[in-house]
MARFINU-996003 format. One line per field, with one value per atom (N, C-alpha, C): residue in three letters; x, y, z. Coordinates in steps of 0.02 Angstrom, whole numbers. Layout:
! MARFINU-996003
residu	ALA	...
east	X	...
north	Y	...
up	Z	...
END
This chain:
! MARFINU-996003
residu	UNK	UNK	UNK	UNK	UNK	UNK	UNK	UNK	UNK	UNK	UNK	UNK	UNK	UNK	UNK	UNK	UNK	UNK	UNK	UNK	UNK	UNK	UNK	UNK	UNK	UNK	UNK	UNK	UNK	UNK	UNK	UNK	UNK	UNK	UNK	UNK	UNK	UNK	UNK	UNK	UNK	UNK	UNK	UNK	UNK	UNK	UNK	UNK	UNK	UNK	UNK	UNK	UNK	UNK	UNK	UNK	UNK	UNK	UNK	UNK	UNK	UNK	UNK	UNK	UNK	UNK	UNK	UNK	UNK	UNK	UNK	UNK	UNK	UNK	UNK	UNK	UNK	UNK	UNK	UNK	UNK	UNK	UNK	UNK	UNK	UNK	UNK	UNK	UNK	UNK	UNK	UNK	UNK	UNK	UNK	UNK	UNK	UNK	UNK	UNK	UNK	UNK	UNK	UNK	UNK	UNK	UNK	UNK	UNK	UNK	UNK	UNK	UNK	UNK	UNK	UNK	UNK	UNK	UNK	UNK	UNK	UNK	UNK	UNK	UNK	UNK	UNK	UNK	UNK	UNK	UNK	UNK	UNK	UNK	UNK	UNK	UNK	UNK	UNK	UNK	UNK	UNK	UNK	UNK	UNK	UNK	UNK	UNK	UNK	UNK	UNK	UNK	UNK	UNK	UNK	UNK	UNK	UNK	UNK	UNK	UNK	UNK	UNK	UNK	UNK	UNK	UNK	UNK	UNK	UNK	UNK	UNK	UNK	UNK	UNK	UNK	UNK	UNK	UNK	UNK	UNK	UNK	UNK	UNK	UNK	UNK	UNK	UNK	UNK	UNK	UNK	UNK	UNK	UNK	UNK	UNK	UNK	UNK	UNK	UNK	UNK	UNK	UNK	UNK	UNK	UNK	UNK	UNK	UNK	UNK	UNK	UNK	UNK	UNK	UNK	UNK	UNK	UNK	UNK	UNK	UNK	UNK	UNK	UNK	UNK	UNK	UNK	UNK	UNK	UNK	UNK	UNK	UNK	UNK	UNK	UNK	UNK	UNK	UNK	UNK	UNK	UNK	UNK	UNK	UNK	UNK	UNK	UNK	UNK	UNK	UNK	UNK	UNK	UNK	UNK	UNK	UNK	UNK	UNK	UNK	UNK	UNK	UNK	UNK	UNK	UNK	UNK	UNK	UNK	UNK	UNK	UNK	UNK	UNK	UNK	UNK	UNK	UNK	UNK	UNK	UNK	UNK	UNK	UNK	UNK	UNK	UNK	UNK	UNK	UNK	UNK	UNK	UNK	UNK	UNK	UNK	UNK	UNK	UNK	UNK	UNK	UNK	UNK	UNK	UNK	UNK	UNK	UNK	UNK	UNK	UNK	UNK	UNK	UNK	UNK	UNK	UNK	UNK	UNK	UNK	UNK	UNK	UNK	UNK	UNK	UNK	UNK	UNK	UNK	UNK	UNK	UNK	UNK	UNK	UNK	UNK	UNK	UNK	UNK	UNK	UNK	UNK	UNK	UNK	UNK	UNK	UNK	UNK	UNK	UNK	UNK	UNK	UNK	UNK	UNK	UNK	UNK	UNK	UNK	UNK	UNK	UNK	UNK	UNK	UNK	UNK	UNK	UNK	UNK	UNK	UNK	UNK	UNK	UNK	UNK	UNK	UNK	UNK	UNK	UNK	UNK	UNK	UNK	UNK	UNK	UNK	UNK	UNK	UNK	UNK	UNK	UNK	UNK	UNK	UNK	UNK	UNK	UNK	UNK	UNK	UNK	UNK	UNK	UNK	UNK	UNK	UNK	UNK	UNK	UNK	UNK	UNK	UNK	UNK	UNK	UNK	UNK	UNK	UNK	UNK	UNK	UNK	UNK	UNK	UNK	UNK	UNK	UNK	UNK	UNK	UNK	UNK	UNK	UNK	UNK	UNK	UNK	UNK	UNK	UNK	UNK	UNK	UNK	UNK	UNK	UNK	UNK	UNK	UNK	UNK	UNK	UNK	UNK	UNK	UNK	UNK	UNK	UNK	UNK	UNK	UNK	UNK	UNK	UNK	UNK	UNK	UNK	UNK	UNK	UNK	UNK	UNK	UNK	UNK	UNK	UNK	UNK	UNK	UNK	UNK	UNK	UNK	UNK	UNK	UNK	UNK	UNK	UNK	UNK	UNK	UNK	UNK	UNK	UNK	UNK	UNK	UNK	UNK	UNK	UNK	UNK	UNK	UNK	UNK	UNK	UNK	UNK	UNK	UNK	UNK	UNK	UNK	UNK	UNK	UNK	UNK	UNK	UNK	UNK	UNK	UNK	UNK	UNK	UNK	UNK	UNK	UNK	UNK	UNK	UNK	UNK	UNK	UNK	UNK	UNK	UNK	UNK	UNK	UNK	UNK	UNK	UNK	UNK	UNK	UNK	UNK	UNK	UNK	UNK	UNK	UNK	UNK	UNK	UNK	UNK	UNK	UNK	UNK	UNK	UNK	UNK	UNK	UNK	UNK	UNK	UNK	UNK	UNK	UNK	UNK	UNK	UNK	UNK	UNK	UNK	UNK	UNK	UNK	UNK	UNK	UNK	UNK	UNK	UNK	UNK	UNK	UNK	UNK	UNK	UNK	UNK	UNK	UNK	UNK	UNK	UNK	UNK	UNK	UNK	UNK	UNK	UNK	UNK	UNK	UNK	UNK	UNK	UNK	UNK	UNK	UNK	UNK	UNK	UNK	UNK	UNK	UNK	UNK	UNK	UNK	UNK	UNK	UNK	UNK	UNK	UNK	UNK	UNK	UNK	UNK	UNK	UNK	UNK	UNK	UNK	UNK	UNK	UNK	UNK	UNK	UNK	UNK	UNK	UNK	UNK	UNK	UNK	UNK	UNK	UNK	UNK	UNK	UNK	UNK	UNK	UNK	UNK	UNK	UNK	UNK	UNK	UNK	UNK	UNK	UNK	UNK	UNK	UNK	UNK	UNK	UNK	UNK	UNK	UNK	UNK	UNK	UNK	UNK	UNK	UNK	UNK	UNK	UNK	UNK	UNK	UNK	UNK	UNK	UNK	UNK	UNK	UNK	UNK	UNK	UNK	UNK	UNK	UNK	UNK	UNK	UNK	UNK	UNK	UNK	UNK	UNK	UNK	UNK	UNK	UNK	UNK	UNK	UNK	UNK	UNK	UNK	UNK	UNK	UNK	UNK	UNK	UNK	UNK	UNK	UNK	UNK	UNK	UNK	UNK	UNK	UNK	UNK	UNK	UNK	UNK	UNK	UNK	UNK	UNK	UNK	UNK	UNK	UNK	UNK	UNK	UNK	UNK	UNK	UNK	UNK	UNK	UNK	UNK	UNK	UNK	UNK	UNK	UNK	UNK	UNK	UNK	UNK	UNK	UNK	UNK	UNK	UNK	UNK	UNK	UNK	UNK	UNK	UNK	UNK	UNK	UNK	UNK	UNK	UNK	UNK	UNK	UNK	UNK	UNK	UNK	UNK	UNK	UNK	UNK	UNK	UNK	UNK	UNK	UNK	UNK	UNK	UNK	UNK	UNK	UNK	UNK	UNK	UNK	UNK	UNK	UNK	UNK	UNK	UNK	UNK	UNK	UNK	UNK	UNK	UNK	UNK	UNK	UNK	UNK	UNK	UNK	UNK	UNK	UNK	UNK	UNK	UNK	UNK	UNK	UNK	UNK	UNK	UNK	UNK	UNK	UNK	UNK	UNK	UNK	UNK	UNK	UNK	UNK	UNK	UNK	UNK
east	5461	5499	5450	5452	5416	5452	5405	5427	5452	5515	5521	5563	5575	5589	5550	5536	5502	5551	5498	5550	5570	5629	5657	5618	5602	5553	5490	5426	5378	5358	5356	5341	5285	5248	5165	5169	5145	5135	5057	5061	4985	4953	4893	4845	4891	4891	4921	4881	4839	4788	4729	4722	4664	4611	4575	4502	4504	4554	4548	4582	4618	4648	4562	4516	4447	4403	4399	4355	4380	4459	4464	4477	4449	4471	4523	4573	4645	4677	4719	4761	4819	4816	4872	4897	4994	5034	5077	5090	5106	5197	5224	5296	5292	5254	5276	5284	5301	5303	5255	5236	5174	5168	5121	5140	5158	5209	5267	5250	5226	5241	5270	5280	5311	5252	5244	5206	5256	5239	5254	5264	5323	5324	5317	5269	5228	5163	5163	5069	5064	5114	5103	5066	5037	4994	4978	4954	4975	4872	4879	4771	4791	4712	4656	4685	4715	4718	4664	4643	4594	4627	4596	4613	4574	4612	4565	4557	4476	4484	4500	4548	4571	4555	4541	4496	4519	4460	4474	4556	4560	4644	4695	4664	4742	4769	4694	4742	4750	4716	4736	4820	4840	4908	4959	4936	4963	4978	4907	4918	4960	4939	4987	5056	5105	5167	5177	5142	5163	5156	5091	5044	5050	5098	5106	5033	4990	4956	4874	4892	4829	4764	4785	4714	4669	4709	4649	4610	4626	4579	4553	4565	4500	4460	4473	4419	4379	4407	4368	4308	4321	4289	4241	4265	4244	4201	4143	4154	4131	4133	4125	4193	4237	4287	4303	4244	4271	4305	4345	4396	4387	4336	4315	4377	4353	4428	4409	4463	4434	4496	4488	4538	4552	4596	4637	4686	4654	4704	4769	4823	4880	4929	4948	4996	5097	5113	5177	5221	5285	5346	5394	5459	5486	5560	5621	5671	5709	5751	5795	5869	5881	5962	5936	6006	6016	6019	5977	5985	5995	6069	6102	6078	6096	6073	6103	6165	6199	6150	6137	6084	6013	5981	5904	5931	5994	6012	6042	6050	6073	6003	5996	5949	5946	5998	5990	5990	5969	5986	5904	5895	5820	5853	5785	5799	5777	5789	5794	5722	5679	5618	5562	5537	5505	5432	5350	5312	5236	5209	5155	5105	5049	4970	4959	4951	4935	4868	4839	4783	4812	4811	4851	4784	4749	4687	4700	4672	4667	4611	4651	4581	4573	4518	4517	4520	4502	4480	4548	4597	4668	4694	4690	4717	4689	4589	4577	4611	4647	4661	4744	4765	4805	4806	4726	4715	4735	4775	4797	4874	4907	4962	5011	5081	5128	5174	5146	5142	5095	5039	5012	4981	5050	5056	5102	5103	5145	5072	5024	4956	4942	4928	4919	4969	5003	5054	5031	5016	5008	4938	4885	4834	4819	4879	4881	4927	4936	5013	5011	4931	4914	4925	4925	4916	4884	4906	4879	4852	4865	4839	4874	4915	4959	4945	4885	4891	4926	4965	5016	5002	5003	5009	5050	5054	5117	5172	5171	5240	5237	5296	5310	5312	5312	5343	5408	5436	5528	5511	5527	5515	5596	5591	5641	5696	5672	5712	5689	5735	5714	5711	5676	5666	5644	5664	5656	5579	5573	5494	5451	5460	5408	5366	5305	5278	5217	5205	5164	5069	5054	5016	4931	4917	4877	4812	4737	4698	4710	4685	4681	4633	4598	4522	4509	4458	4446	4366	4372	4298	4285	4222	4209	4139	4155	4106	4066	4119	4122	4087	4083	4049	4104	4130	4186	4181	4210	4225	4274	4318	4364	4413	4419	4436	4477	4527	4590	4640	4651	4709	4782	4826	4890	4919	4884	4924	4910	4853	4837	4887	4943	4968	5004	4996	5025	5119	5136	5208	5243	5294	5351	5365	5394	5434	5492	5522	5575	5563	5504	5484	5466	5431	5423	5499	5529	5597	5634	5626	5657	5625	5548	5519	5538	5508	5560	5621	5653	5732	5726	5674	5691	5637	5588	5552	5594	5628	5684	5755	5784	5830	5905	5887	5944	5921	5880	5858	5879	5920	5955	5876	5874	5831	5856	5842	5881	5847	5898	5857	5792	5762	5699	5640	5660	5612	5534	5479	5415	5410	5370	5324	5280	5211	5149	5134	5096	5109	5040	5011	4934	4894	4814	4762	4721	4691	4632	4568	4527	4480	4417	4355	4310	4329	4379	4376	4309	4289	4225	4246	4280	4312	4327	4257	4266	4242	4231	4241	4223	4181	4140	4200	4216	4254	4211	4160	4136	4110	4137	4128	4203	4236	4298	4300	4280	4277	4243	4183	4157	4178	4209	4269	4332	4360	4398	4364	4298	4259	4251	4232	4198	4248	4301	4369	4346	4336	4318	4406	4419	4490	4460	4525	4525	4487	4454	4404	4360	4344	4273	4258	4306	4294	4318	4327	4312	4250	4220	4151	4111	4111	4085	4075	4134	4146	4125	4123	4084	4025	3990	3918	3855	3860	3810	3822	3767	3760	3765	3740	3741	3813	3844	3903	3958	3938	3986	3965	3930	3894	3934	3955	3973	4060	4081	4149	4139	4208	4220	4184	4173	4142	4170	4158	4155	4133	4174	4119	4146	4167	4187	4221	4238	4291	4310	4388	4406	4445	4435	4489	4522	4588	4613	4666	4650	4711	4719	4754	4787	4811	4804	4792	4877	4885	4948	5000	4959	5010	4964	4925	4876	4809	4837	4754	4772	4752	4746	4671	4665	4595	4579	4575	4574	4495	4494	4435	4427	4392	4369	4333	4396	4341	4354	4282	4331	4405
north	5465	5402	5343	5276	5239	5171	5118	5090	5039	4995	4955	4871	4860	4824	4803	4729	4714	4709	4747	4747	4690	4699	4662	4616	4684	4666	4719	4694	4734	4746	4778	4799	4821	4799	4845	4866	4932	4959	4936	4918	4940	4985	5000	5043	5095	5135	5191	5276	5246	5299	5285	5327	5330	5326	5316	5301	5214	5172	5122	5107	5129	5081	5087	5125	5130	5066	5067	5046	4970	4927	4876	4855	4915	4905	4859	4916	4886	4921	4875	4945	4990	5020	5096	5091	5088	5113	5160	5235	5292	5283	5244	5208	5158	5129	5064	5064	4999	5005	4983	5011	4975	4914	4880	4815	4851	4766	4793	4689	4678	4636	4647	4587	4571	4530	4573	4554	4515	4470	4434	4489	4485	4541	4525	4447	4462	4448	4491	4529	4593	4622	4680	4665	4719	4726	4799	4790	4869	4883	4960	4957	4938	4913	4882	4811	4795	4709	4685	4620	4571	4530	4531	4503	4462	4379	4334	4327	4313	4292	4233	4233	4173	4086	4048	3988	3978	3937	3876	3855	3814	3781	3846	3867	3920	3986	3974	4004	3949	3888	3837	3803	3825	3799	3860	3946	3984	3991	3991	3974	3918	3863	3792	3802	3872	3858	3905	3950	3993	3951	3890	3856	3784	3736	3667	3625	3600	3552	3597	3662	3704	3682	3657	3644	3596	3543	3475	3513	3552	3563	3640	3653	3735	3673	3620	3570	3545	3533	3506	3551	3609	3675	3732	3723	3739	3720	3706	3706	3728	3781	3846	3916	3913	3954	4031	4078	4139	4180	4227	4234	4317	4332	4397	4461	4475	4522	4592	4625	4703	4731	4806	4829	4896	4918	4970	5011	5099	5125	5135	5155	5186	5228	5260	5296	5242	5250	5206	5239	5195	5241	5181	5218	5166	5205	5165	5189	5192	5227	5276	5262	5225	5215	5151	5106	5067	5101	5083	5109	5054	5083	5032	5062	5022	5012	5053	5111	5155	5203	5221	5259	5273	5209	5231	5249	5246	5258	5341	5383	5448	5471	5528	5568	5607	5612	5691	5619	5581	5538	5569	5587	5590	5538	5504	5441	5463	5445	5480	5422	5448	5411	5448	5395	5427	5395	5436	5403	5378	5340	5308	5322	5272	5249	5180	5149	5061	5047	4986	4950	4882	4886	4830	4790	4756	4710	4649	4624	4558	4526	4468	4420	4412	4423	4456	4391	4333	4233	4255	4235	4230	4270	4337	4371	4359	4338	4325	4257	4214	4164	4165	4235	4249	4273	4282	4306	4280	4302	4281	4251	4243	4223	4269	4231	4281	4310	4275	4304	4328	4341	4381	4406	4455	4492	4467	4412	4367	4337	4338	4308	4357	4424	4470	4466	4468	4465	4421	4348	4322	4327	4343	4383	4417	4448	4513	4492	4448	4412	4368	4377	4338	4401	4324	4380	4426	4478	4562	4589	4553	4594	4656	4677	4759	4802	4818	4855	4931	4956	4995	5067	5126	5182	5165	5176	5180	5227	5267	5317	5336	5354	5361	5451	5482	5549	5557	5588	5601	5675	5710	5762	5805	5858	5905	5908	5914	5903	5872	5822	5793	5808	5802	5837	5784	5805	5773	5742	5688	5658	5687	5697	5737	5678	5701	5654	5711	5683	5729	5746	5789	5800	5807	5751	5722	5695	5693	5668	5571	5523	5476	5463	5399	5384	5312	5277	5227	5217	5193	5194	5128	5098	5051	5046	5022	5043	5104	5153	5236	5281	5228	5249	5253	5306	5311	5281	5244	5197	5243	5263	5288	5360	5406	5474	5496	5507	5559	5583	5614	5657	5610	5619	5569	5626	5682	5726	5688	5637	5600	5552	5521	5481	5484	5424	5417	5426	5386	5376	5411	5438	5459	5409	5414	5359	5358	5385	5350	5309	5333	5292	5233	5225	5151	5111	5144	5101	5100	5113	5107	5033	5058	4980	4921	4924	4862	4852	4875	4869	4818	4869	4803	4741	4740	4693	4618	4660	4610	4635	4634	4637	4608	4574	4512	4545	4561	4597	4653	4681	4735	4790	4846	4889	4913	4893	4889	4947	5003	5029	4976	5005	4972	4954	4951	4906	4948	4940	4976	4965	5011	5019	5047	5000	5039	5064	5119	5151	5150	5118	5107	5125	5107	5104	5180	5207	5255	5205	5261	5186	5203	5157	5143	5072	5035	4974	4911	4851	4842	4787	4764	4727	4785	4772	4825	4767	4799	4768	4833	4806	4850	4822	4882	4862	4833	4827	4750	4720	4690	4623	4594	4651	4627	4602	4649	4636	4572	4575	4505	4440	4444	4367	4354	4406	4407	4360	4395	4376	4303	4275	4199	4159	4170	4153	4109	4174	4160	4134	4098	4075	4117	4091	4122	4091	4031	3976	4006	4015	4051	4116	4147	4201	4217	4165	4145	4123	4108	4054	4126	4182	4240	4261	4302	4328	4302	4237	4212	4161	4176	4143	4205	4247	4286	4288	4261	4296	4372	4418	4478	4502	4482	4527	4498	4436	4393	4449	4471	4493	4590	4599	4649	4656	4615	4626	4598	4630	4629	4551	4569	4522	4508	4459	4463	4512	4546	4616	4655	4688	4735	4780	4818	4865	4914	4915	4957	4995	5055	5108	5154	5152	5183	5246	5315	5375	5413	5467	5511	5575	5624	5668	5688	5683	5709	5650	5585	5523	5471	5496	5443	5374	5349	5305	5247	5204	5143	5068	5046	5026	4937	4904	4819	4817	4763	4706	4635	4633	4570	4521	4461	4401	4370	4304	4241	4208
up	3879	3876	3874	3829	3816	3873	3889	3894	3851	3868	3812	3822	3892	3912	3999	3989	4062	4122	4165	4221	4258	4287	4335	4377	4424	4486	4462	4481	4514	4581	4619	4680	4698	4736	4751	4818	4834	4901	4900	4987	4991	5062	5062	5121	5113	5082	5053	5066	5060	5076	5130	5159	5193	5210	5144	5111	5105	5068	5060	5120	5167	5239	5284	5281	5312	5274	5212	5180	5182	5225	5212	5278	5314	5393	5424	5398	5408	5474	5503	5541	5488	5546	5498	5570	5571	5594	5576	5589	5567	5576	5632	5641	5587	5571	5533	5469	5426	5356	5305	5262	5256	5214	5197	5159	5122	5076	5026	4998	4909	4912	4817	4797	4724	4685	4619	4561	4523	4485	4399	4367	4338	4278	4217	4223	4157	4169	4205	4233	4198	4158	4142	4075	4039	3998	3969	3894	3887	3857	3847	3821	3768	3769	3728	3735	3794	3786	3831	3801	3856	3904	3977	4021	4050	4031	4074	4152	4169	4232	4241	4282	4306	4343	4316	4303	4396	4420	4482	4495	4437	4416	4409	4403	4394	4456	4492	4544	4584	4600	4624	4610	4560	4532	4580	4567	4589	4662	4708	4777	4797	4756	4786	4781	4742	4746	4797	4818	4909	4965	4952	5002	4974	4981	4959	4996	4960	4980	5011	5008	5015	4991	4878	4851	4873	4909	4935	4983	5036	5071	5049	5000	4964	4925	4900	4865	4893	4958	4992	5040	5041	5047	5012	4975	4916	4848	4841	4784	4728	4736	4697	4732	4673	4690	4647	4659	4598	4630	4568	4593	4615	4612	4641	4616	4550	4514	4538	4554	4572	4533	4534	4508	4561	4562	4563	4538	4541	4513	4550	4524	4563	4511	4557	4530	4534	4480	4472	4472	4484	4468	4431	4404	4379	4392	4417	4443	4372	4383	4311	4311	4387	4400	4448	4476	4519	4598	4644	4690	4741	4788	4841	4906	4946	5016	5038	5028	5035	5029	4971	4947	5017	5007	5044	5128	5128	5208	5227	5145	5164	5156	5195	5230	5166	5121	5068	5008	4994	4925	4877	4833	4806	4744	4751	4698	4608	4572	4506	4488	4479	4442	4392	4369	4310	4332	4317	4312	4285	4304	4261	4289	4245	4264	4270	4323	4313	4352	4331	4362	4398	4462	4512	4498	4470	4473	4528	4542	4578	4606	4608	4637	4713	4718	4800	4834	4809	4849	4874	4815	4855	4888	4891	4945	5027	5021	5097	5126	5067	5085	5136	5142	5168	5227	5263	5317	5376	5428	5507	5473	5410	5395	5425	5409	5448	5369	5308	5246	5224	5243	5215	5133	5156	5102	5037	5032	5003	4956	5000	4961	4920	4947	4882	4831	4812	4757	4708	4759	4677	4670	4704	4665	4643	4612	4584	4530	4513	4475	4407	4395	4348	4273	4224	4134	4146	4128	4107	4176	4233	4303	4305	4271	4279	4223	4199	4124	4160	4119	4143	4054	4075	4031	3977	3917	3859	3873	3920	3919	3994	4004	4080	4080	4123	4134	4184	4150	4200	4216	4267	4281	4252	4258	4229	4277	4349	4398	4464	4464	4526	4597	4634	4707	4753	4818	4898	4884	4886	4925	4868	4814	4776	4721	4716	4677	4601	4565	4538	4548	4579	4598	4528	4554	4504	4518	4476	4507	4478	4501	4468	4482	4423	4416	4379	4403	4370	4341	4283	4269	4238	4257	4234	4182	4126	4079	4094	4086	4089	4126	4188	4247	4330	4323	4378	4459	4475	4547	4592	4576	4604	4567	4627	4593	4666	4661	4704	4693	4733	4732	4741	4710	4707	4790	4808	4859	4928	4920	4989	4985	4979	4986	5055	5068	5141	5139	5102	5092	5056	5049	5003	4934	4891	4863	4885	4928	4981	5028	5060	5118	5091	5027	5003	4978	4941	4933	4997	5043	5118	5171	5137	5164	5093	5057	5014	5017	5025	5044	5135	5164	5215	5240	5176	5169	5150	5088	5016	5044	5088	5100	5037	5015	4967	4882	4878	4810	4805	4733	4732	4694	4689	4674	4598	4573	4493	4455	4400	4351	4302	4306	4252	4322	4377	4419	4422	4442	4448	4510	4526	4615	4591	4619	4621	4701	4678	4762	4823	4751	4829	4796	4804	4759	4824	4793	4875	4850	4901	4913	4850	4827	4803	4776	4796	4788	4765	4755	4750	4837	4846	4898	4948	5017	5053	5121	5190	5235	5294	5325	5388	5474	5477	5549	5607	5611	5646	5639	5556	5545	5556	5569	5580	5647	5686	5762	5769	5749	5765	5711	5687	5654	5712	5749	5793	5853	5865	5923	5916	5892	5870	5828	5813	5802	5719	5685	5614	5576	5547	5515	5433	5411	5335	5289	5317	5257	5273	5337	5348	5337	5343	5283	5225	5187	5099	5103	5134	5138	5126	5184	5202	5150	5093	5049	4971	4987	4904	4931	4971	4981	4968	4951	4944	4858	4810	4743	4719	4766	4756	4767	4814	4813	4775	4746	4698	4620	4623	4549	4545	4623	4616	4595	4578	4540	4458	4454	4373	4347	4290	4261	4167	4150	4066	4036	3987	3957	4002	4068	4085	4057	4035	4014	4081	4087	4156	4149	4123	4094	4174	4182	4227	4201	4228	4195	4251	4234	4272	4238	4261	4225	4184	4135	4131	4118	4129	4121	4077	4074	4022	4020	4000	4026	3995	4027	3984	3991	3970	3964	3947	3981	3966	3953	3944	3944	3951	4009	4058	4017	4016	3972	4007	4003	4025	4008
END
């Protein structure tokens, strides 16, 4: 099945796996839900398209409509603002029917989905700019929300028959100018695709779960945006805020040089669902 119309909603899971909840020294609650936020669904993008990085002004325009009046003081902070692009693979899904709140509440419902290969890319400035928020995860979204941040497979897979909690057991991989970053098993996944439409449902409570919608289900780790658990501890300790660690994160040249760049090429596949492949311009 091709795709052929943009979806509704996009949905992104995240800390999904175990490798990248270590490598971003996050907590993991095994009761809880895990982040759950909403992409632009015209972030999607199909291969061989180019994807700009995103200028000063334009995530400045983007943050300022979550964060009214935010850009005077990142200007005044700032002045040098990159947008530190990383990518991630994930494994996708794309729902096949409308699913109601009736639905994610029976114990026997298996949801009818079909699925993909996508690259959740984003700009890492704006997501730390969400740090100690009580949104959060509202910041990742739209750093992840820009033109062509979703290059997504040409064809989906529907399985023959649908089953409880089941997903397709797959390696996924990302390579960047044909040198691989990231390689796992889709079998480490923390969540179900129930358990994720169970937390969006009570993330988005007022949003219906519509046929056509996507969920990406979590990136594993080799991320280039990584984070040592005490540097975490000690930002806690000395009561580091979220400027000061944007300051942290783009004051070193070297680790600014370690994300995507112009000229990148970032091909992401999966075995059995396909591949697809951008390129990083200004």
């Amino acid at each position: 099945m091709d795709f052929d119309t943009l979806p509704k909603n996009i949905y992104g899971i995240g800390l999904s796996y175990a490798g990248h909840i270590n490598e971003t020294a996050s907590d993991f609650d095994p009761e809880g839900d895990p982040p759950v936020f909403i992409k632009a669904n015209n972030s999607i993008t199909k291969n061989g398209s180019q994807v700009k990085i995103p200028s000063r002004q334009t995530m400045l325009d983007a943050i300022e409509e979550l964060e009214p009046n935010i850009s005077e003081t990142i200007n005044q902070k700032f002045q040098s603002l990159p947008a530190l692009l990383d990518y991630e693979v994930e494994l996708g899904f794309v729902l096949l029917e409308d699913i109601s709140a009736e639905n994610l509440n029976d114990a026997n419902y298996i949801p009818k989905i079909g699925f993909f290969i996508g690259n959740d890319l984003s700009a890492r400035s704006l997501a730390v700019l969400g740090e100690g928020q009580d949104n959060r995860y509202d910041y990742w979204g739209i750093s992840k929300s820009f033109s062509g941040f979703t290059p997504i497979s040409e064809k989906i897979w529907i399985p023959n028959e649908f089953k409880a909690n089941s997903i397709p057991c797959i390696t996924i991989e990302t390579q960047v100018n044909r040198v691989v970053r990231q390689h796992q098993m889709t079998s480490d996944l923390i969540y179900t695709p129930l358990q994720m439409l169970q937390a969006i449902h009570r993330k988005y409570p007022n949003k219906l779960l519509l046929k056509g919608d996507m969920v990406l289900t979590g990136t594993p780790g080799g991320v280039i945006m990584s984070t040592p658990r005490w540097l975490v501890r000690l930002a806690g300790m000395i009561g580091m805020d979220r400027f000061d660690k944007l300051t942290k994160v783009t004051s070193d040249e070297k680790d600014i040089a370690k994300f995507l760049k112009a000229g990148d090429k970032v091909l992401v596949k999966g075995e059995g669902l396909g591949s697809v492949e951008v390129e990083i311009v200004e």
